[in-house]
N, C-alpha and C positions, 0 to 999 in steps of 0.2 A: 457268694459273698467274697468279697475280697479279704485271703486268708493273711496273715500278721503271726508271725513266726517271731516268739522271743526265747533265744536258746542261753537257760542260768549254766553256770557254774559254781563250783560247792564257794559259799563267800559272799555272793551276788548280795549287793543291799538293798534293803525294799522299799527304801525309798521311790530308787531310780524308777523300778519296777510298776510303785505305784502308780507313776506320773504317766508311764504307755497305758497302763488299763484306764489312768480317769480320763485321758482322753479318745482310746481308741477303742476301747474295750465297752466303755458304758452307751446303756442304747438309748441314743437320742431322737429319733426315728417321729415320736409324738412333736419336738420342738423346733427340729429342722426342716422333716416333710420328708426327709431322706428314708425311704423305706428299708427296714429292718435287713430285707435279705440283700441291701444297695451298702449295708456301711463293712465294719471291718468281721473277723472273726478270728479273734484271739487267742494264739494255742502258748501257752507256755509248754518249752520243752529241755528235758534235760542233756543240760550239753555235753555229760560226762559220768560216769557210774555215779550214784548213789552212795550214803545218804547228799543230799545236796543244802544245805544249812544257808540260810538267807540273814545272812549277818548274825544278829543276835536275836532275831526274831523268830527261832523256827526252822521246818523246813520244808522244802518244795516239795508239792503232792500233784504231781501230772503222770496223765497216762501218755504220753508224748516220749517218745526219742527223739533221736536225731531225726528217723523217717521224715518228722515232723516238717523238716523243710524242703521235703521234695516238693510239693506242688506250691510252695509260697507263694504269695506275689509282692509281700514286704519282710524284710527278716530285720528286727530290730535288736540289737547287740547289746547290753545293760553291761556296767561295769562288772570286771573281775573284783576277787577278793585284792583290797593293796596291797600293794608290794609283790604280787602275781606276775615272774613274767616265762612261767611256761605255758600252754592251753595245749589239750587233747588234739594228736595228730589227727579225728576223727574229726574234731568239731570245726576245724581249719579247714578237711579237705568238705566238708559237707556246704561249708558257705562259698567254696570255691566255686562249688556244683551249681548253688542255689545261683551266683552271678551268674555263670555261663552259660545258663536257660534264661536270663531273661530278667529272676529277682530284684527287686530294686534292694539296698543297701542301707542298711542305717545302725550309726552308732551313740548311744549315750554317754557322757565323760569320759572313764577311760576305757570305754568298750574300744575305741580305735584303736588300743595296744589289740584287741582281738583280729579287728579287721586289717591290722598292718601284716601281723603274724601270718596272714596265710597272704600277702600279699598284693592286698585288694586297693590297699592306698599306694602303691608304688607308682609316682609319675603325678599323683593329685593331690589339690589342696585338702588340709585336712584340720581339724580343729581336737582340742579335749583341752582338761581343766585346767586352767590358767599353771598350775603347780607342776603340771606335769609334761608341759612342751616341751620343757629342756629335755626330759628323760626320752620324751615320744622321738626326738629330732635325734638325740643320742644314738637310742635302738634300731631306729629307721632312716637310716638318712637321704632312702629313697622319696622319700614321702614331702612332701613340702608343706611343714606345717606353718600353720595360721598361727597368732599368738597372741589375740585380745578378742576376736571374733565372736561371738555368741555359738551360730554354728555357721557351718559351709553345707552349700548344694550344689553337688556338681556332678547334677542329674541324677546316675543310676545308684548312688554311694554317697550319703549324708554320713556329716560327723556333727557334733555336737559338743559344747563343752559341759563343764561343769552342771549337776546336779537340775537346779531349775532350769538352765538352759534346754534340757529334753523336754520341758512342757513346750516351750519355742517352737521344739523340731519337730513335734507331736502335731502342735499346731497348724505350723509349716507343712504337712503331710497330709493335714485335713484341704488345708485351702488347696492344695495344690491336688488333691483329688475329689474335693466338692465345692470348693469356691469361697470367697472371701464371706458371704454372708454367711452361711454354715461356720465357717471357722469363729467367727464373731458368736453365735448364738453357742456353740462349745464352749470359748472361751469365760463368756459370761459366768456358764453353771459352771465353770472352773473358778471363777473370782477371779482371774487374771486379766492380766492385758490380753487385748485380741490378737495386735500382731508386735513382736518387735522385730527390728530390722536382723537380719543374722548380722551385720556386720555391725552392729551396735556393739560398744566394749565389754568386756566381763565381767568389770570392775570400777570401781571409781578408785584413781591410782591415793597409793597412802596421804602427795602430797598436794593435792587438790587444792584449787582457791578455795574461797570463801565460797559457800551453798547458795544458791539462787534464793531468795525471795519467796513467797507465794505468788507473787506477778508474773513470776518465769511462767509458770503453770498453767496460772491464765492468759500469759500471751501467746503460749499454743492453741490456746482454744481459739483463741483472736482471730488468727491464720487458719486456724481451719474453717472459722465462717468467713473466709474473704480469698477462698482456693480458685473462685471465678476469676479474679482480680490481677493485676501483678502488684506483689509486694516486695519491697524493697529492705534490704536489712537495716539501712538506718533508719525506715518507717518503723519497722519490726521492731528497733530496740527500744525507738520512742514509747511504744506503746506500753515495753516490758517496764518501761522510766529507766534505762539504763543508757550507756554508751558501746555501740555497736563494737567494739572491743571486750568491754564487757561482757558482751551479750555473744558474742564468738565466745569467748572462756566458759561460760556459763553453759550452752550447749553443747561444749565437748565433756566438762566435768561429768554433765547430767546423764548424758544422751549418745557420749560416745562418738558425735555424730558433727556437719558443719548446719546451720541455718538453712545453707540451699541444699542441702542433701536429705533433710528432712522433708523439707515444701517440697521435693519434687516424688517424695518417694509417698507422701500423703496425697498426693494429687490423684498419683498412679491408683491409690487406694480407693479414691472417692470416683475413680474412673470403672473401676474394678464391679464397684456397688451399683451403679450406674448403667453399668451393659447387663449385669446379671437380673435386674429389675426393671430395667424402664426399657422402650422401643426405642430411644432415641438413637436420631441415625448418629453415626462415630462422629462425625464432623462436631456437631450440637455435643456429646458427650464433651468431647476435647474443650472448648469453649465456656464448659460449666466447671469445668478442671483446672480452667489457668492456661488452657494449651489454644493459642489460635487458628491452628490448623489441625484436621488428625493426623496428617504426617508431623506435625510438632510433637505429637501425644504418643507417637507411634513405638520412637526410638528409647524411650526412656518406658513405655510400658514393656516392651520386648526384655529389657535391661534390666525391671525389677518382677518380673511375671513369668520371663521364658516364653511367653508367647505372644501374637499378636491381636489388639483388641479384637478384630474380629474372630480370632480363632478361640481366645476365648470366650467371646460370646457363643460362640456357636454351640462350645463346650458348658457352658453356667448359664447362660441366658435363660428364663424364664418362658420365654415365646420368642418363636421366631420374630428376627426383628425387622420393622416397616417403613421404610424413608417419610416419616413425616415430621412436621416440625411440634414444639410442644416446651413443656419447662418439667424438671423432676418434683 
């Protein structure tokens, strides 16, 4: 199984905690097809003597030390207690060790004060809770923080912001190691959204226009039945009944995001669902996506996926795939 190393400290809130176990921890194995001994396995481990108190809720009962992260293959960082900024020389150099074998890296809100502390974000973008950039850029100034971001991935070392943002990167962590359909059928028995974009805002700033409508709402769904199509944003806003001005304000307030940065990253999505299910050769994929070539499809899947259609198909697909032609 792929092991999931989550090292507390006396403080840790259980919130944060919750959100790695309801997505990484719980066995979905019946609902995704993903076999039991194929998902994650979850050690909580304490990252510093004892007793270890989990906010007000309690305290941590693991039979885990540090050991815990010697053979990881994910170590996910939960926030310290606030206002926390020293952490255990042990637990600093124990994540240093877990990087430099190979561990991939991940932080929730302001567990990135953990992972800056031993050094791991020096030189990379890094995200945590909208409250606390200033501080994080203050104490770190190696680190190049993000400052509205959801999360950042930048590959071996995830950061995350604020609180529901780890269910995001939790997410983010599923699809990126079983695939966009998995990550959806998680997300579901989560109640949540499937994916948001990491670079989607944190926040909707204090002074925001006026709220979109329920039209807005449905005019994404609009666009996402017409992804085959080219759409146009002044079609787009017709459709919303607004003025493509509008309708620019209205999807940065909402969505953090511009019109075209959406369509192109839901395309990638519906391209995603496409290779992992159907034979269809990439070409025919791209062309059901919006994209008229697969090198059209190619450069903007790489940009939102990290990798290339075929490569992950090769990795998600369903059955090898057969050049023939067909409709999804």
């Amino acid at each position: 199984m792929h092991v999931v190393a989550v090292p507390v400290t006396d403080g840790t809130p259980m919130f944060e905690l919750s959100t790695v176990h309801e997505i990484l921890a719980s066995d979905r194995s019946a609902s995704t097809g993903v076999p039991r001994e194929d998902w994650y396995d979850v050690r909580l481990v304490a990252g510093e003597p004892g007793p270890l108190r989990l906010h007000a809720w309690g305290v941590a009962d693991t039979g885990w030390g540090l050991e815990g992260l010697d053979d990881a293959d994910t170590v996910v960082v939960p926030p310290p207690r606030d206002g926390r900024e020293e952490f255990p020389a042990e637990l600093l150099d124990a994540l240093r060790a877990a990087h430099a074998r190979g561990a991939r890296l991940a932080s929730v809100c302001t567990g990135a004060f953990v992972l800056a502390a031993a050094g791991l974000l020096d030189g990379r973008p890094a995200i945590t809770h909208w409250s606390s950039v200033d501080e994080l850029a203050r104490r770190h100034p190696r680190v190049d923080v993000r400052r509205t971001v959801l999360y950042v991935d930048d590959g071996d070392v995830l950061t995350s912001a604020g609180s529901a943002a780890g269910l995001d990167l939790c997410l983010h962590l599923v699809r990126r190691d079983h695939g966009s359909r998995v990550a959806g059928i998680v997300a579901r028995h989560s109640v949540v959204p499937p994916h948001r974009e990491g670079g989607q805002a944190q926040f909707v700033p204090a002074a925001a226009p006026e709220l979109p409508p329920s039209g807005f709402s449905a005019s994404l769904d609009w666009a996402r039945r017409r992804l085959d199509r080219p759409i146009g944003v002044d079609e787009w806003a017709r459709a919303a009944g607004t003025s493509p001005r509008t309708f620019a304000r209205w999807f940065h307030t909402s969505l953090g995001s511009t019109p075209g940065r959406w369509l192109a990253a839901e395309r990638v999505r519906r391209a995603q669902e496409l290779l992992e299910s159907t034979e269809l050769p990439v070409e025919t994929v791209a062309q059901h996506c919006g994209f008229a070539t697969a090198a059209g499809l190619r450069r903007p899947f790489l940009r939102e996926v990290g990798a290339t259609p075929q490569e992950y198909r090769r990795t998600f697909g369903m059955a090898p795939p057969r050049e023939r032609s067909g409709s999804p």
